[in-house]
C-alpha angles and dihedrals in degrees: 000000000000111000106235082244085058091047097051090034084063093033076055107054090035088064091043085242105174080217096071091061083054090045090046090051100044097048098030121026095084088057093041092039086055087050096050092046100056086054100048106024100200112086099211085060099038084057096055089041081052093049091042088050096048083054093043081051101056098042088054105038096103084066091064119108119181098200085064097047135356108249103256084060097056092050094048086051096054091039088047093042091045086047101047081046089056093046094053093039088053100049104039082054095050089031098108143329126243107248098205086197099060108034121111100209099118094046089063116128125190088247088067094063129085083237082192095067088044093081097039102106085057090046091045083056100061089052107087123275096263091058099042086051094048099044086041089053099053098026118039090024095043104229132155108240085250100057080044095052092054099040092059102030097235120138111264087240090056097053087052094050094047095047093048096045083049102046083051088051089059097039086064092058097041088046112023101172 
């Protein structure tokens, strides 16, 4: 049962009423703050992912259907998604560092290379679009099928089904025989 908050929290976005930001934030930012914390673990960092998230929020609330997810849901799935984003941003920035002496870029010789993954961005792009979106999506972005799943709204069986018909797909143009 929808809580009558909830109700004129949705009644709210869904009219682009600056109020409902104010009402988000007094009945939900503790909850969503604890989720992106734990997340996160530093709190400098868990306040910005909480501030990215409220405006994330408001751009997309006319997305929000409350016949699909009760509206704490939806909140918990943009601030989990935003702080899973900030974790991954931050480490791949912090990750190494790249040591000139000892790198071996310009020693690189062609025979170094797979020569057959150079070209499979050209090759991705001749599968249909539902299974581009779907292989771009957990292989070049670097998300789980769920959080793909849930990304593009499509069903989790789906993406499964999708990713294995196009890596078969592909798997048709890299072995013929």
């Amino acid at each position: 049962m929808i809580s009558p908050i909830e109700k004129e929290i949705v009644y709210l976005l869904n009219k682009a009423d600056k109020k409902a930001i104010s009402l988000l934030y007094e009945y939900y930012a503790n909850s969503l703050y604890g989720v992106i914390l734990k997340i996160v673990t530093d709190e400098h960092l868990a306040q910005d992912v909480l501030q990215e998230s409220f405006v994330k929020i408001w751009k997309n609330a006319k997305k929000y259907d409350s016949k699909k997810a009760k509206l704490f849901t939806w909140l918990y799935r943009i601030v989990y998604n935003t702080a899973i984003d900030k974790v991954r941003s931050t480490s791949t920035k912090t990750s190494k560092e790249v040591q000139i002496e000892t790198s071996n870029v310009y020693k690189l010789t062609s025979a170094g290379l797979n020569q057959d993954v150079l070209d499979i961005k050209k090759h991705l792009s001749t599968l249909d679009e539902k299974y581009q979106i779907v292989i771009n999506a957990l292989f070049f972005e670097g998300m789980t099928q769920q959080e793909a799943s849930d990304e593009l709204e499509i069903p989790l069986g789906t993406i499964k089904s999708r990713l294995k018909i196009g890596l078969r797909e592909l798997k048709k143009i890299y072995d013929p025989e």
